[in-house]
C-alpha positions in Angstrom: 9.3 67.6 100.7 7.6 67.6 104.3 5.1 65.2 105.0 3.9 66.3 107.9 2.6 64.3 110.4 1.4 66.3 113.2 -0.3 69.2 111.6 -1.8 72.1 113.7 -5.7 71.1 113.8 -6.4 75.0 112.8 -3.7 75.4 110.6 -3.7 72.8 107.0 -1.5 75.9 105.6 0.8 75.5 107.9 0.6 71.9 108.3 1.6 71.2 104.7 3.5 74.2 103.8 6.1 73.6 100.9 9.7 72.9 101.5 12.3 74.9 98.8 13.9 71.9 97.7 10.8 70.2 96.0 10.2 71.4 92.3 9.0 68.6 90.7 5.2 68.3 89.4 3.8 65.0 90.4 2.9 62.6 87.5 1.6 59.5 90.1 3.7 56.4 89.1 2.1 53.3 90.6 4.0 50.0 90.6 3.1 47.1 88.1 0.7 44.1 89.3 0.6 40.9 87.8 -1.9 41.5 85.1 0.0 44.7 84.1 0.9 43.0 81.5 -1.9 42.6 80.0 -2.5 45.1 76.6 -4.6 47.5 78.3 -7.9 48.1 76.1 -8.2 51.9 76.0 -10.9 53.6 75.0 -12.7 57.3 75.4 -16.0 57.3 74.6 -18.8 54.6 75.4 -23.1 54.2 75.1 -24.6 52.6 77.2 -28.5 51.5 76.9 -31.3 49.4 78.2 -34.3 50.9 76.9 -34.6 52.7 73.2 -31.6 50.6 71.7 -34.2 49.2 69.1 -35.6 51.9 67.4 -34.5 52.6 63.5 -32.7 55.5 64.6 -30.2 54.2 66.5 -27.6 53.0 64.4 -27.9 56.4 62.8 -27.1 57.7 66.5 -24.1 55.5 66.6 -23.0 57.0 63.7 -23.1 60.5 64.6 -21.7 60.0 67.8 -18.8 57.0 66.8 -18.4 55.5 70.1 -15.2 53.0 70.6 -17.5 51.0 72.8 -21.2 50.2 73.2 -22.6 48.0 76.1 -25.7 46.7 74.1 -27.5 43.1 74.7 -28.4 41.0 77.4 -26.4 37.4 77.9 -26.9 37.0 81.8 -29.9 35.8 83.7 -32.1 38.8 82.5 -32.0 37.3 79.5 -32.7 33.5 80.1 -35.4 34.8 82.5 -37.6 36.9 80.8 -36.8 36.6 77.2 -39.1 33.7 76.3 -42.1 35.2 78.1 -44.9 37.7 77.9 -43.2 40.5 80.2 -39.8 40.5 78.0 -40.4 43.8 76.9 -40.0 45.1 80.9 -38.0 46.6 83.0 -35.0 45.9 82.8 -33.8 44.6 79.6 -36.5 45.8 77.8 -35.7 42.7 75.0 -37.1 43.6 71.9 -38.0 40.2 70.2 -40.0 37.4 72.6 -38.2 34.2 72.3 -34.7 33.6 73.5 -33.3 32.1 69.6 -35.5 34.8 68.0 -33.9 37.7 70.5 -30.7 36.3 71.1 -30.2 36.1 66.7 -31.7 40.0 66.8 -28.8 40.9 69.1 -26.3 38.7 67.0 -27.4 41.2 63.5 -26.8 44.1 65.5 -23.7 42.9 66.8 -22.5 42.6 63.5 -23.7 46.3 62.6 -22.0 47.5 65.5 -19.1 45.9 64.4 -19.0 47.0 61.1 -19.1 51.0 62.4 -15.9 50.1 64.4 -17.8 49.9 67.8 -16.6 47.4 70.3 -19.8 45.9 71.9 -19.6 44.5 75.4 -22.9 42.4 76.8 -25.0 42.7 79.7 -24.3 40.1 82.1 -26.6 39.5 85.2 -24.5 36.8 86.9 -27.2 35.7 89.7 -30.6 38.0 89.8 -33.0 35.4 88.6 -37.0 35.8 88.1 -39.4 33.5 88.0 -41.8 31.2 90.3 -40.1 27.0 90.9 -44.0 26.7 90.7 -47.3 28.2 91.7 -48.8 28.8 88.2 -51.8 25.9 87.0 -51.6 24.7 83.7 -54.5 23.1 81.6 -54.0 20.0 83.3 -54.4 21.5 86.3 -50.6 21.1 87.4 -48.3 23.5 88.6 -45.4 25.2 86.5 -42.4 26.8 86.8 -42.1 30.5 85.3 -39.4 32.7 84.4 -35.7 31.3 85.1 -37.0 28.0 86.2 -39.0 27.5 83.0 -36.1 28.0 81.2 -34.1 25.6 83.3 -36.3 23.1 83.3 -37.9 23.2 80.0 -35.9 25.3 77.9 -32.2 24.2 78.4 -30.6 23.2 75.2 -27.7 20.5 76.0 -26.1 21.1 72.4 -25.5 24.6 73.1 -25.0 24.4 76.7 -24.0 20.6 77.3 -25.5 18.6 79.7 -27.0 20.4 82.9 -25.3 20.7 86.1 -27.9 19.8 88.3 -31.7 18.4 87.7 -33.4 20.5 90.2 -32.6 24.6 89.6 -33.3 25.4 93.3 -29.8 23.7 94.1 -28.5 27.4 92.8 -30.7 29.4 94.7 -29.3 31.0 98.3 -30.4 29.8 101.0 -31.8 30.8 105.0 -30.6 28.8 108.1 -33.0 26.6 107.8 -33.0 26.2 104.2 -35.6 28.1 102.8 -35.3 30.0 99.6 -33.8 33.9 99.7 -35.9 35.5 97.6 -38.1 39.7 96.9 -40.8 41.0 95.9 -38.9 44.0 94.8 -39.7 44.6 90.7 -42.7 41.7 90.2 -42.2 41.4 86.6 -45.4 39.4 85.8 -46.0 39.3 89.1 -43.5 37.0 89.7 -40.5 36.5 92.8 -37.0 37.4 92.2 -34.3 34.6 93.5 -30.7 34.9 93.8 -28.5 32.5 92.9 -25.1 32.1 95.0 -22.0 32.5 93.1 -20.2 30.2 95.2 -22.4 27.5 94.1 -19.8 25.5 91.4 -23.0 24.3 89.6 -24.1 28.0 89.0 -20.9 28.7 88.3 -21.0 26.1 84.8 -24.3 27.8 83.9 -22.3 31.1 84.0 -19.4 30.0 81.9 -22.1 28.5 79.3 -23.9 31.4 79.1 -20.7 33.2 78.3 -19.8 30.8 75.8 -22.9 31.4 74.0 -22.4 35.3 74.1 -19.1 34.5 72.7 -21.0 32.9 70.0 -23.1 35.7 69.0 -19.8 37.9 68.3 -19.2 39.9 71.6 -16.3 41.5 72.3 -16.7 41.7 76.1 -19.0 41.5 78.6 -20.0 44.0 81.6 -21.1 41.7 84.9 -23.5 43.2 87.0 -25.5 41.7 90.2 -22.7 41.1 92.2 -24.1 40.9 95.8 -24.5 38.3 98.3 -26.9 37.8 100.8 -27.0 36.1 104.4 -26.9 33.2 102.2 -26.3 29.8 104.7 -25.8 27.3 101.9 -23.5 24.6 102.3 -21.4 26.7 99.6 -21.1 29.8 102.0 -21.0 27.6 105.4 -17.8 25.6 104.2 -16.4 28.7 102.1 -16.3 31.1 105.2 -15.0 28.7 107.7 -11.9 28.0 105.6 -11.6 31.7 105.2 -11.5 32.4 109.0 -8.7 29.6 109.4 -6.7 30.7 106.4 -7.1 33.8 107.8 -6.5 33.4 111.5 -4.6 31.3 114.2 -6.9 29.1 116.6 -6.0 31.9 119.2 -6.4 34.8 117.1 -10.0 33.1 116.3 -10.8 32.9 120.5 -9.2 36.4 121.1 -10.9 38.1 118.1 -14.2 36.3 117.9 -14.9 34.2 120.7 -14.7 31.1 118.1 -13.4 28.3 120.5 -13.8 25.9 117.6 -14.1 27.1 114.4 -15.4 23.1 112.9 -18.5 23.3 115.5 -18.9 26.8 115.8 -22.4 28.2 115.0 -22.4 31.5 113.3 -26.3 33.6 113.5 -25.3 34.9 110.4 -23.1 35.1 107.6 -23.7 38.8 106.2 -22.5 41.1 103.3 -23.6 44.7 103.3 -24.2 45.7 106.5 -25.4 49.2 108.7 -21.8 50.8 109.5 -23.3 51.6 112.8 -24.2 47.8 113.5 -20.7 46.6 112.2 -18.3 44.5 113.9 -14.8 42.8 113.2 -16.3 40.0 112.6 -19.2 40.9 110.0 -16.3 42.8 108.3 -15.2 39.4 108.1 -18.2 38.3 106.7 -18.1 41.4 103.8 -14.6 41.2 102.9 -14.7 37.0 102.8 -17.6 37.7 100.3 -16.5 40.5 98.0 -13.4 38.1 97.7 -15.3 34.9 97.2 -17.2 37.1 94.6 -14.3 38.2 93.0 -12.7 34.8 92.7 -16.1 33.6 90.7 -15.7 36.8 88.2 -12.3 35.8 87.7 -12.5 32.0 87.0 -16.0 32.7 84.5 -15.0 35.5 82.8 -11.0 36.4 83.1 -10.0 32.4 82.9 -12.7 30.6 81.3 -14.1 33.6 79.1 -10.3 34.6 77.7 -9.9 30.6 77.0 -12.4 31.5 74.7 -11.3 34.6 73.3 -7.8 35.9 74.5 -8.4 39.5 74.0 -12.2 38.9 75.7 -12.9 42.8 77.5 -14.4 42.2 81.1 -15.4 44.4 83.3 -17.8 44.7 86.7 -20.7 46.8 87.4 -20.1 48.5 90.7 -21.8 51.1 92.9 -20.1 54.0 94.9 -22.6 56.5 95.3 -21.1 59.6 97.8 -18.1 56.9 98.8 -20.9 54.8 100.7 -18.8 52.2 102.6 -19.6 49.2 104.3 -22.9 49.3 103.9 -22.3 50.1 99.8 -19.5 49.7 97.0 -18.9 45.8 96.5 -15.2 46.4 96.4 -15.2 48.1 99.8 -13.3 46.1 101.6 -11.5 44.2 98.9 -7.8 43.7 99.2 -5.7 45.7 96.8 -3.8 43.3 94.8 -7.6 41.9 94.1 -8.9 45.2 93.5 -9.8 45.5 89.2 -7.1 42.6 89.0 -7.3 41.4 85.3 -10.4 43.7 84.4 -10.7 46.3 81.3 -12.7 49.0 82.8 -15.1 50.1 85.7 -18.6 50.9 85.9 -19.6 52.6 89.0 -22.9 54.0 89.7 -23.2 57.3 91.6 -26.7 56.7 92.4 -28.9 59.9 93.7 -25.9 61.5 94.7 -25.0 63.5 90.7 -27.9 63.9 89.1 -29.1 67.4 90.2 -27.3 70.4 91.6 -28.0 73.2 94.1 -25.8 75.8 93.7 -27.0 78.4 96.2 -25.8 75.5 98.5 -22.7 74.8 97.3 -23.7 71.5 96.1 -22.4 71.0 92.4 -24.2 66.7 92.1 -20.9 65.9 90.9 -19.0 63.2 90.2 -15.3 64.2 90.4 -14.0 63.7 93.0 -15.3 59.7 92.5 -13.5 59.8 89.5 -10.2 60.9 90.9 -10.2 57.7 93.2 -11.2 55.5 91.0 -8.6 56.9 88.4 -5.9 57.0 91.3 -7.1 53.2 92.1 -7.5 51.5 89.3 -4.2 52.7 87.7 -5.1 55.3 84.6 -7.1 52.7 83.2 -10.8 53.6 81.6 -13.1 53.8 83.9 -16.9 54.9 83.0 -19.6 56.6 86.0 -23.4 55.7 85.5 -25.4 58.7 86.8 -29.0 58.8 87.0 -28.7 62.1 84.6 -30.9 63.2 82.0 -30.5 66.4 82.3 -27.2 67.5 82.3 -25.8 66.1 79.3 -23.1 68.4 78.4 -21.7 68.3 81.9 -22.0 65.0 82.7 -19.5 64.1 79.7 -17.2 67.2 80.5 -16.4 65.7 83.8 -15.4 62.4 82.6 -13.3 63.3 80.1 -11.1 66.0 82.2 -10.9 63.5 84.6 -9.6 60.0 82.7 -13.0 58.7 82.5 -15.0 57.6 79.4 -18.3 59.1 79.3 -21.5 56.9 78.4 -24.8 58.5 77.8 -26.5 55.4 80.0 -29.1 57.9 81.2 -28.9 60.5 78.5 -31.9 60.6 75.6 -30.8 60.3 72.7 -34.3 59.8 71.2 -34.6 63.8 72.5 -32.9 65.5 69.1 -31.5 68.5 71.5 -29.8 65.4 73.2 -29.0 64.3 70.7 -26.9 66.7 68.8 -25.1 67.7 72.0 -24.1 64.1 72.5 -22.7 64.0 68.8 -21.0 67.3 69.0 -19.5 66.5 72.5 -18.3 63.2 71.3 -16.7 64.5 68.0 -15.0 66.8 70.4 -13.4 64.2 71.9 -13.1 62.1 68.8 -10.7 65.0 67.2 -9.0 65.2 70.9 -8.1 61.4 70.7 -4.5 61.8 71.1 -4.8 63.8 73.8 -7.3 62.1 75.5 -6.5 58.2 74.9 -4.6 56.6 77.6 -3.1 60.0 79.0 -2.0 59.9 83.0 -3.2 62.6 85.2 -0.6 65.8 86.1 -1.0 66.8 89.6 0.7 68.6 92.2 -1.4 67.5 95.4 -2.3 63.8 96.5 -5.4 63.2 98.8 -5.2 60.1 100.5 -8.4 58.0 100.6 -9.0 56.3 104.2 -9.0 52.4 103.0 -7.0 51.6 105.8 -9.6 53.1 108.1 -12.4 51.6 106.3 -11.2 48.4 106.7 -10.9 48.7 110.4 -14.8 49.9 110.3 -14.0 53.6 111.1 -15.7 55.9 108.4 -14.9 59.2 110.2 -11.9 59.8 108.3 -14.2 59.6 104.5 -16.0 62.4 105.4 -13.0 64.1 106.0 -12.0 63.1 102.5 -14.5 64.1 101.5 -15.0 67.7 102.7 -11.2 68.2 102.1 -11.4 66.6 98.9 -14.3 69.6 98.2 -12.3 72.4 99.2 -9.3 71.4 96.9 -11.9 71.1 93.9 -13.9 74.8 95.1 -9.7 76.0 95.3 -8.8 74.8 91.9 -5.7 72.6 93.0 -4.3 69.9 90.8 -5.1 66.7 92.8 -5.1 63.2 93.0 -6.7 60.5 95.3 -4.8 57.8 95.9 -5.9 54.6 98.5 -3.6 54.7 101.7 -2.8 50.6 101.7 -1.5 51.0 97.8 0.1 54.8 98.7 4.2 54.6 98.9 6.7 57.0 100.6 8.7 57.1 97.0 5.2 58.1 95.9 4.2 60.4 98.0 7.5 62.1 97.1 6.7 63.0 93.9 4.1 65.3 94.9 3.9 68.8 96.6 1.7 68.2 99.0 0.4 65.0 100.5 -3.1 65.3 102.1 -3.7 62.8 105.1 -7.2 62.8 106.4 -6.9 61.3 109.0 -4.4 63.5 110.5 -7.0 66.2 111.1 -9.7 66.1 113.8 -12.3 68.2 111.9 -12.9 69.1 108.3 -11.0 72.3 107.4 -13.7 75.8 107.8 -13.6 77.9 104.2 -11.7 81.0 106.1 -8.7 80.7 104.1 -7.1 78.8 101.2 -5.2 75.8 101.6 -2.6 76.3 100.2 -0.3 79.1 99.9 -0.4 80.3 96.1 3.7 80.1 95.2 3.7 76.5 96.4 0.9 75.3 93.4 -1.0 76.2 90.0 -3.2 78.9 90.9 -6.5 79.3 88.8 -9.1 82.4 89.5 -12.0 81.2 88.6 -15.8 80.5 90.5 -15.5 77.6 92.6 -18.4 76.1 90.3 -15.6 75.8 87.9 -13.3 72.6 88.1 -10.0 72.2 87.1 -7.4 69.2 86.3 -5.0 68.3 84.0 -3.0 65.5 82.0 -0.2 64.6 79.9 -0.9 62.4 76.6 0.3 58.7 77.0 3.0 59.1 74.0 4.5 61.8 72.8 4.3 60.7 69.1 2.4 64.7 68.4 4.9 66.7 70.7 5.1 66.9 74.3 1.6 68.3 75.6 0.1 69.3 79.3 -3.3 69.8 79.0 -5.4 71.4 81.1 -9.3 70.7 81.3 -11.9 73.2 82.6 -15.5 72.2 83.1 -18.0 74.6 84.3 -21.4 73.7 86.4 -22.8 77.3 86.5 -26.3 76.9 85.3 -30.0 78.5 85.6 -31.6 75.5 87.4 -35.1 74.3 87.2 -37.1 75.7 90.3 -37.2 73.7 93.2 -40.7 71.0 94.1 -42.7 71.8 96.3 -40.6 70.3 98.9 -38.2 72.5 98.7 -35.9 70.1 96.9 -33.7 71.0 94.0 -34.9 69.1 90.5 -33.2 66.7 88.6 -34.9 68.5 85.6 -37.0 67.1 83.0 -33.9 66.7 79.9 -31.4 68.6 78.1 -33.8 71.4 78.0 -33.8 72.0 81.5 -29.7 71.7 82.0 -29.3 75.6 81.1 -25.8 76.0 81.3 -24.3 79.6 81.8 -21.1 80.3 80.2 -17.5 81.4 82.1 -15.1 83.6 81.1 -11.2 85.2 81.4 -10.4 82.9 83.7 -6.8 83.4 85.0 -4.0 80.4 84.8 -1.3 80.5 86.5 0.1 76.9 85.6 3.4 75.4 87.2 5.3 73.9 84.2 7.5 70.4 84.3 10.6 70.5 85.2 12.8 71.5 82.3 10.1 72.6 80.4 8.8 75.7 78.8 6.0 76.5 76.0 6.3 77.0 72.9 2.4 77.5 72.5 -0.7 77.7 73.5 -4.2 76.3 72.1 -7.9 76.5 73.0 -10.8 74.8 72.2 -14.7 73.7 73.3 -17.0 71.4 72.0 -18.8 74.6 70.9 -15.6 75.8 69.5 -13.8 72.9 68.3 -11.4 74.6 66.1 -8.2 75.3 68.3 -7.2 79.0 68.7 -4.3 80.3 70.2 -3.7 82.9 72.5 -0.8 84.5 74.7 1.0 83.6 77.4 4.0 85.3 79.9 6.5 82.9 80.8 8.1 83.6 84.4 10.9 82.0 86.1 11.8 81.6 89.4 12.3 78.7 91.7 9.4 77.7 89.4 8.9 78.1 85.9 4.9 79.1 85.7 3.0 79.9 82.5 0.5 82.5 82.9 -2.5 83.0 79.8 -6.2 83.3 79.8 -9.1 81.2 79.1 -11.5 82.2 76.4 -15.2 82.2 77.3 -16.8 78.2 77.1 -20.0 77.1 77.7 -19.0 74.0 79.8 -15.8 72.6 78.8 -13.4 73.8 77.7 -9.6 72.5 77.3 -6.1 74.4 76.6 -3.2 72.5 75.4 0.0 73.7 75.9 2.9 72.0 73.9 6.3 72.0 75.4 9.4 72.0 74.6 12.9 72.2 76.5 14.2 74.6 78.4 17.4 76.2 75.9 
């Protein structure tokens, strides 16, 4: 292989056109961490809810879908917030019983129902958003009281569940300005009351956390799912000390003068200590200040739940709550500047929210609201391990689990209604699908011919440029039908890289790439005709206890879309009604086979169509061996599995 490192600014053809001598089909290998060793928990389909999850017909739901895994419940501050008052019912927990023994023995009795239809359930966690009022509200007397968290804390902490508390006065927890005043919003006003945050580097906060897990423990969780992680330009004595022996375990005295202008890092007096920042305003020393945090926060996830929650239950399932959006850096993602031997360290699965960015389409504009290519980078990051994306879709149900699936992921239905009975039976017949696909689908590893580097190097230096050219080159290979992966630059080997056909370097290239031409030339890769609304990927089981299988996974985001507002803006839609999908057909595969390997046969099936047909297929040999057949019509997703066998 050529790994090119000068390419021709007009000419990505040329740039990474493929040498003779490579054959092989890249399946990524990534090298073990330390907590590789660690059974990975592997699971394929997931719910998620925070509204509707007490209704009668939700168990019945769970039945008809059979989820491995349900986040359901509330453990974290949510909880001991608003659960003993008059606004529980609210946004965002939407607790179903008022009282905090009352709700918290309604979500032990559906734990155990859960449990007893094979469902893993993982818990809610908000580990800092707090609300509440220290004070402000007159009672009989005439005094003032505390509402929300700091009613709980103050009148409602039980020392034989939780032992004794850390601290008397709760606004120890809270972060804090300069000068000492409380950070606090007025963004949600449940009962019209404030919303604090409490800093995670606070080691008192931190024993509320671990008791709060311990109770969830109690009540017959199998996991939780953290959410909240932020920090703000929090100047507690926590965050003061905590930074400062960051910089000097960091940096040399000189390297602190040169780099910052810090002549003594003891009396030095920072304006500001920030976290998410503008990536216009940013500066090597706020990127300081974001990656010291995401750190700090990722060394309080791991001592509450990874050391303190497994002391509890060894096989505990942990996971974080992320955000990504449209690969927002800097100024999104709380693992953005992380360092990659911290990066998922020790967790289960990922949650990352797409935000506005997938929950529509616009198709005369080339815009599919997608969430692939996010998938393929967390996939490619976070080691083949389950992963889940939380888009703010409602409409697009079919679709949004197709994507997942093809991709690794674990859909979840966070945003889908299952109350709607359209939605409903779609979410059931997509999840059997999957169900009866289990060995295909259950801890498999991506096949790919192409890697596309993601920019972390570049992002840690502050210089986005080179994500929107992953982006836009990460589009074109989608629209073109290549078998890709993402994989981060700082994590990305040369005995890696060699594995694949191509290698993709952003960076390298001054401009994204026009749409005059394909990218690659067609004898050097799979070749797929098919609409570029039409994506295309593929993966190889994780055993091969059922045969040796490549699978290849089509999912299709043609559709009659809603009209546009008034604006001129494409609609999200109003539900399942409004997703319209329009079904493909013949498409042409042209599919590079493993080395050594031929077929032996060929199987379709759709969710639609679950029962697998076969159909024919023209072997050719070469320099390659290729397998050439033709896809059925499907509705949205459709997958072929083609079972190998040696070459005689």
């Amino acid at each position: 292989m050529r790994i090119c490192r000068k390419p021709a600014r007009n000419s990505l053809c040329e740039a990474l056109r493929f040498s003779a001598f490579a054959s092989a089909v890249a399946l990524l290998v990534i090298p073990q961490r330390a907590d590789a060793q660690q059974k990975r928990f592997e699971f394929t389909k997931m719910v998620a809810h925070w509204a509707q999850y007490d209704g009668d017909d939700y168990l019945p739901f769970i039945e008809e879908a059979q989820p491995d895994l349900a986040q359901f419940g509330f453990y974290g501050a949510h909880f001991w917030s608003l659960a003993h008052t008059e606004w529980h019912k609210g946004y965002p927990a939407h607790l179903p019983v008022r009282g905090h023994d009352e709700c918290g023995k309604w979500f032990e009795d559906k734990n155990r129902e859960l449990h007893k239809r094979g469902v893993k359930v993982i818990g809610h966690f908000n580990v800092e958003f707090l609300v509440g009022d220290p004070s402000g509200k007159l009672d009989v007397s005439g005094s003032e009281v505390p509402r929300g968290f700091f009613d709980f804390y103050r009148n409602h902490w039980d020392e034989k569940r939780f032992g004794p508390k850390p601290v008397e006065d709760p606004l120890d927890f809270i972060e804090k300005n300069a000068d000492g005043t409380l950070i606090g919003s007025d963004s949600y006003k449940i009962g019209n009351m404030r919303e604090y945050w409490a800093c995670l580097r606070n080691p008192n906060w931190q024993t509320v956390l671990k008791a709060w897990v311990k109770d969830g423990v109690r009540r017959g969780l199998d996991g939780f799912i953290a959410n909240y992680f932020y920090r703000h330009n929090c100047r507690c004595e926590h965050c003061e000390r905590g930074f400062r022996e960051y910089l000097s375990s960091r940096f040399k005295a000189d390297e602190l003068k040169t780099k910052f202008k810090i002549d003594d890092l003891a009396a030095h007096k920072f304006d500001e200590i920030v976290y998410w920042h503008s990536p216009a305003e940013s500066t090597p020393l706020r990127r300081e200040m974001l990656r010291w945090s995401q750190i700090s926060n990722k060394e309080v996830f791991d001592e509450v739940f990874v050391k303190y929650g497994r002391s509890l239950k060894p096989d505990l399932i942990v996971a974080q709550w992320n955000h990504l959006s449209n690969f927002s850096q800097i100024g999104g993602d709380e693992r953005c500047l992380l360092p990659a031997d911290l990066w998922g360290k020790g967790e289960d699965y990922l949650w990352y929210s797409l935000g506005a960015s997938g929950h529509y389409s616009d198709i005369e504009n080339r815009y599919l609201g997608e969430g692939t290519l996010q998938a393929r980078y967390i996939r490619g990051t976070f080691e083949d391990k389950p992963f889940t994306l939380g888009k703010y879709e409602s409409t697009r149900t079919r679709v949004a689990i197709a994507e997942l699936a093809a991709n690794g992921g674990a859909p979840m239905g966070f945003y889908t209604r299952f109350t709607d009975p359209e939605a409903r039976k779609e979410i059931a017949r997509y999840y059997q699908f999957l169900r009866r696909q289990d060995s295909i689908l259950r801890g498999n590893r991506s096949h790919a011919e192409v890697v596309l580097l993601y920019p972390r190097k570049a992002v840690h230096e502050g210089d986005l440029k080179p994500v929107e050219l992953f982006r836009s080159l990460g589009t074109q290979l989608l629209d073109e039908h290549v078998l890709f992966d993402v994989l981060p630059d700082d994590i990305a080997t040369e005995e890696q890289l060699t594995k694949y056909r191509h290698v993709v370097r952003p960076a390298e290239f001054m401009k994204p790439r026009s749409r005059s031409g394909p990218m690659y030339q067609s004898e050097s890769v799979s070749r797929f005709e098919a609409d570029w609304t039409v994506r295309v990927s593929a993966s190889q089981p994780a055993t091969k206890a059922d045969g040796e299988f490549l699978t290849v996974h089509f999912v299709n985001y043609n559709r009659n879309e809603p009209p546009k507002g008034r604006d001129g803006k494409p609609s999200a839609g109003g539900g399942i009604v409004d997703e319209k999908p329009i079904a493909v057909s013949s498409i042409a595969a042209n599919v590079i086979l493993p080395p050594g390997r031929t077929v032996s046969q060929i199987e379709v099936s759709s969710p639609e169509r679950p029962e697998p047909v076969k159909v024919q297929y023209k072997i050719s040999t070469g320099d390659d061996w290729r397998v050439e057949f033709t896809m059925p019509e499907f509705l949205v997703y459709g997958m072929a599995n083609l079972k190998l066998k040696p070459v005689e």
